[in-house]
Every structure is written in C-alpha cells, then in structure tokens.
C-alpha positions in Angstrom: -2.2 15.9 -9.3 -2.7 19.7 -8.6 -4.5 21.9 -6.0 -6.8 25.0 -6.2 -8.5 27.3 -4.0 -12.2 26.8 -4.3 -14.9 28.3 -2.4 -12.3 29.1 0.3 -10.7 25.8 0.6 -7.8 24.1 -1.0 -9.1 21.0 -3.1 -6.7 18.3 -4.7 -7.9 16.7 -8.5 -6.1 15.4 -11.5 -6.4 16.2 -15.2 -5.7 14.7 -18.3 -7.1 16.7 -21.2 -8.6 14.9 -24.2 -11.7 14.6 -25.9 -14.9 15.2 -24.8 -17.7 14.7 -23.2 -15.1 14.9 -20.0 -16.0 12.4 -17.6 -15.6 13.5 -13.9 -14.8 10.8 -11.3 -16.3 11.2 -7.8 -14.3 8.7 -5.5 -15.6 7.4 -2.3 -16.0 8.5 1.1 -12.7 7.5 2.8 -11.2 7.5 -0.6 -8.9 10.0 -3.0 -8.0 10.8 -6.3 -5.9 7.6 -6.3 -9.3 5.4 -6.3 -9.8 6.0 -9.6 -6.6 5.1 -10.9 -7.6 1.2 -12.3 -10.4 2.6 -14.1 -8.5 5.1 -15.9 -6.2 2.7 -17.2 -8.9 1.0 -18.7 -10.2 4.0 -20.6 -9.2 5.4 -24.3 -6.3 7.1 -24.0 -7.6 10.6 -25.3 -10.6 10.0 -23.2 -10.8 13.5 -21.1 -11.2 13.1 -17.5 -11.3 15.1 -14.4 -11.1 13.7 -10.8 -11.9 15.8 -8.1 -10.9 15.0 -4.4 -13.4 16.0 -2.1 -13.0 18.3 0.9 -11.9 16.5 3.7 -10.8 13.6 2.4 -7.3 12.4 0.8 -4.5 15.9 0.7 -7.8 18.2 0.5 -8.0 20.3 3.0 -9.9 19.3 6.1 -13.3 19.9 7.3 -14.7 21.3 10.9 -18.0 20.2 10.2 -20.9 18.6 8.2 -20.6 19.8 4.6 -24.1 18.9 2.3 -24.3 16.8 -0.7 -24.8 20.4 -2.4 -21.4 21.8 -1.1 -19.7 18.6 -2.5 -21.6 19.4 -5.8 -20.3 22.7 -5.8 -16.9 22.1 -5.7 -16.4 20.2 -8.3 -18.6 22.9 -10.0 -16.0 25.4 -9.3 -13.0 22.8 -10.5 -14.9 22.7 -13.7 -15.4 26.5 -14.2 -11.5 26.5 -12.9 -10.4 24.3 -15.6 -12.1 26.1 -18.5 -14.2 22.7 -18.8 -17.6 24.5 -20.1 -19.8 22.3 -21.8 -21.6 19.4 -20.1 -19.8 16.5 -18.6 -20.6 12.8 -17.7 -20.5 12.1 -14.2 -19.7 9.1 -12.3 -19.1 8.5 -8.8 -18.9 5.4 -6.6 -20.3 5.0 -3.1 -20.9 8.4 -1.5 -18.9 9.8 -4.6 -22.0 8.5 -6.6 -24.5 10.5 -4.4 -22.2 13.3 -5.3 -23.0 12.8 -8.9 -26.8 12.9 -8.7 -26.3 15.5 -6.6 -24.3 17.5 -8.9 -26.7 16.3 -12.2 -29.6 17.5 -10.2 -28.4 20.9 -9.3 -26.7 21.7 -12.6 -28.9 19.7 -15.5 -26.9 22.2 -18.0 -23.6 21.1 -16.9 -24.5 17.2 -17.1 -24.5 15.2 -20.0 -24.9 12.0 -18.5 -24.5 10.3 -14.8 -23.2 7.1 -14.0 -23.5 6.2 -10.1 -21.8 3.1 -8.8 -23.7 1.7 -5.7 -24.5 5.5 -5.0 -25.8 6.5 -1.4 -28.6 8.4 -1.3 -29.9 8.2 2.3 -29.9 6.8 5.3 -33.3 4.7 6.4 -34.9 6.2 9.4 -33.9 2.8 11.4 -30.5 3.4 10.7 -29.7 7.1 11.3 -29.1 6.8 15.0 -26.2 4.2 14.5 -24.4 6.0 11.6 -24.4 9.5 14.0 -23.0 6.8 16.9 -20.6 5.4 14.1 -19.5 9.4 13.6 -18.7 10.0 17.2 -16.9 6.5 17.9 -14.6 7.9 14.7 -14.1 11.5 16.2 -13.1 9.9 19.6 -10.9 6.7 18.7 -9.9 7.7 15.5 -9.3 5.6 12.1 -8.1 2.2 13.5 -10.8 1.6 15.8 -13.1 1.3 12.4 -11.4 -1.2 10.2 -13.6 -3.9 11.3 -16.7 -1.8 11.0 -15.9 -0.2 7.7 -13.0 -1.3 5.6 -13.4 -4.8 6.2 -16.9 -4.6 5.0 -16.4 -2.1 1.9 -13.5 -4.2 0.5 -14.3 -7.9 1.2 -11.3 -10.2 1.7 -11.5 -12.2 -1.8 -10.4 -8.6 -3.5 -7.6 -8.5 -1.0 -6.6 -11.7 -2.0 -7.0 -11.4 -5.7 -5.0 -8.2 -5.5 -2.8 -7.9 -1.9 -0.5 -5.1 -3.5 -3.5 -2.5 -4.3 -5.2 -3.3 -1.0 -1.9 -2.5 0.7 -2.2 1.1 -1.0 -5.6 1.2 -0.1 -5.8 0.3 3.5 -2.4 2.7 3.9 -4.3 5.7 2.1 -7.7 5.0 4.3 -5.5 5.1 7.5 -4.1 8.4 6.5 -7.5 10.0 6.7 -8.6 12.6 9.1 -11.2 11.0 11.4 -12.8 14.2 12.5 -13.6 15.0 8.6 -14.2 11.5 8.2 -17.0 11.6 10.7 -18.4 14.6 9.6 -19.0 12.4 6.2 -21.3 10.3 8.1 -23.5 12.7 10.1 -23.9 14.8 6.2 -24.5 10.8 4.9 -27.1 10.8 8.2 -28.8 14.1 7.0 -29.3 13.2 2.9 -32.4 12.0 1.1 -31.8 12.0 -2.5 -34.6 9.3 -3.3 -37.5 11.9 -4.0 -35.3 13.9 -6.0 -34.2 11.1 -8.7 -37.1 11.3 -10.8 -36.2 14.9 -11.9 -32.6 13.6 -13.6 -33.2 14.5 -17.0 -29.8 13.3 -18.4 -29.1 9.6 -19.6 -28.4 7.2 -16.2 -26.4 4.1 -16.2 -26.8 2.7 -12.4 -23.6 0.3 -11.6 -24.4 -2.3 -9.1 -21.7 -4.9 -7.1 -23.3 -8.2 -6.2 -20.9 -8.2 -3.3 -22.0 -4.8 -2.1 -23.4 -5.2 1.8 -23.9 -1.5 1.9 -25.9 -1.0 -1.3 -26.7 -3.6 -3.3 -28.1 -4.5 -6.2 -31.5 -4.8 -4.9 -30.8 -0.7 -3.3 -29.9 0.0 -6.6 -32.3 -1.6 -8.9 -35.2 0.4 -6.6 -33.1 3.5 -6.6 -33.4 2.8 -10.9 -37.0 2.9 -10.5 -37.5 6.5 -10.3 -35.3 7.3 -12.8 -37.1 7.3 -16.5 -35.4 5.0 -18.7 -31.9 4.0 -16.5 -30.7 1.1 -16.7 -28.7 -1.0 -14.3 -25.5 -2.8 -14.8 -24.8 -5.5 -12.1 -21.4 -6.3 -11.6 -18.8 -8.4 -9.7 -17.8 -6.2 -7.2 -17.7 -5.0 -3.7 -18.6 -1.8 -2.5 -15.6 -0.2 -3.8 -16.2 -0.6 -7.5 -13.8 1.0 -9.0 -10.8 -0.9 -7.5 -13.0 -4.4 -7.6 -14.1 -4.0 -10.8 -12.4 -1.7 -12.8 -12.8 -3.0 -16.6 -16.3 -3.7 -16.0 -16.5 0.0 -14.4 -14.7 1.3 -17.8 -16.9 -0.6 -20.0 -19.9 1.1 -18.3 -18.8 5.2 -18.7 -17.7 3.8 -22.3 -21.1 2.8 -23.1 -22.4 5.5 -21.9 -19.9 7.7 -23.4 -21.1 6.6 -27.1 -24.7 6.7 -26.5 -24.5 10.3 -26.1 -21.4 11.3 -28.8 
C-alpha cells in the first residue's frame, strides 16, 4: 500500500503491475483497500490491478464535507494519470464503490474499457432520503458504535460471520476505525445522487453483480438498474451486500469473464 497527493488530499491505494486491461477496484462505503483482498487472491497472478481508497474512508485523509460521485471519480482519475496507467481500464466497485464505477465510466468513456458494479448504489428513493440524512446526523453525533445494528449488521449478515469469524473480525475492527464525521458525509453525498437517468449513456461492456442476500440492493434493484443499460447482463450471486468478502470467487470469476470478452 502507498499514498499520493491527489487533488489536494492524501489518498491511500495498492498496486500490483501486470497485464492489462488493469482492473480498478472501488471498495465500499465504510470499507478500504483491504476489502478487496479475497478477490485478488482469486485472480491470475499477472492480472494488473489497482485499488484506490477513497477519501475519507480507511488511512485516506478525511473529509469536512459532502464530496460528489464526480469527486470520487476523479480521484481515482488522478491515481491513474499518477501511476502512468494510460489506456482504458475495467472498473469494478461494490456497494457505493460500484456507483463510483458508473460514475467514473460515465465521466471518462475513453478511460473505460469495461464496468463491473456489484450491487452498486445509484440513488436514494424520494421516500427514503429524509432517513439516510437522519442516519448521517445520528453518525456525526454518536459516532461508529451507535450504528452497528443499523448498518454492519445488515451489510454483512450473520451466516458470513459464521462461515468465516476470522475475516469478519478484521472487518468489523477496520469499520470501527472509521471516521464518523467522513462517514456521514458518505450518506448525505449517497442522499444527493441519481445515477439512474444517466445509465443508458454507458457505452462500455457492463457485467451487473447481484447478492441474493443483499437487503440494501438486491437483485430485483439490480436487474432494473440492468434495464437501461444496452446489452448488460446480470450475474446473481450468493452473497450479502458486501460482495466481495461474501463471495469472492464468484466475484473473480465475473471481472475474469469480463476481462476476456474484451482482450
């Protein structure tokens, strides 16, 4: 892992030159560099890949106030243009990471050879607005423990903890470490985004991943999220919200598809 100063702020990522296309990881809101750590595991070894760690979350620096979508997009931008990493890249991201990613594809379609988004959010239904903006201020004033049972306990369900109590310890110990005031400034950018009009103008190949256990977005979010996109398809699989610690063969298996449709 490494830092650089981008756009004024000091962003974490990790590396590992190979082959290309690169794929860049987007990890989750709450979540770090470290989330995608199963998947790579699972992916040919001389498989470039680049995983930026967003502002405000993880050891990036931390945020005073709402970033957009865009800014996020940006960033890893710049960590591309840092790296000398040129030529387009495939793009996955899970959760708010995959919002991210259409974000990023739809800003930069020369930079973006394909996107993979893994239960992506993309909005916020009218209906719901008002309680993720209450959900922001109850993090800002009581901090990180006062949410478990709102948020972690819901994102990763309790059959993963069982099938896997060592990662979730890592887990829950890196999501406790996170700043609450950048955390809730997550929510009120989440609060603010409406990517759904925008997805019919992705232009690149689209692999949607979809967890059946996913009570924030799933599959049936997903599959209508699909619908605007010409020719995506939609890969359900056996996970929870966080798909790439759930699920991270089937995860692997998707950007590897993906990977040699467009070599």
């Amino acid at each position: 892992m490494q830092w650089f100063e981008g756009r004024g702020i000091s962003l974490r990522y990790e590396v590992r030159y190979g082959r290309g296309p690169y794929l860049v990881l987007i990890h989750e809101m709450g979540g770090s560099i470290e989330s995608w750590d199963q998947v790579i595991a699972h992916l040919p070894p001389n498989q470039g890949v680049i995983v930026p760690e967003m502002r405000g979350m993880g050891l990036s620096e931390k945020i005073k106030e709402p970033p957009r979508f865009s800014d996020i997009a940006e960033d890893v931008l710049a960590l591309l243009d840092y790296l000398g990493v040129h030529e387009p890249v495939v793009v996955s991201g899970c959760a708010v990471g995959g919002g991210v990613a259409v974000q990023f594809a739809l800003n930069y379609p020369e930079r973006t050879a394909a996107l993979a988004p893994l239960g992506p959010a993309l909005d916020v239904s009218d209906t719901a607005q008002s309680g993720v903006l209450a959900l922001a201020d109850c993090m800002e004033a009581e901090g990180m423990r006062s949410m478990e049972s709102l948020l972690l306990d819901r994102t990763y369900p309790q059959f993963y903890r069982d099938r896997n109590p060592g990662h979730f310890s890592l887990v829950r110990g890196r999501w406790y470490g996170n700043d609450p005031v950048s955390f809730s400034h997550f929510f009120r950018m989440l609060a603010a985004t409406n990517l759904i009009p925008e997805l019919g103008l992705l232009s690149c190949p689209v692999f949607f991943g979809a967890g059946i256990h996913d009570s924030f977005r799933p599959p049936e979010y997903v599959m209508n999220a699909a619908k605007h996109v010409s020719d995506a398809k939609v890969f359900e699989i056996e996970a929870g919200h966080h798909a790439a610690d759930h699920a991270p063969c089937a995860v692997a298996k998707i950007l590897t598809e993906l990977l040699e449709k467009i070599y």
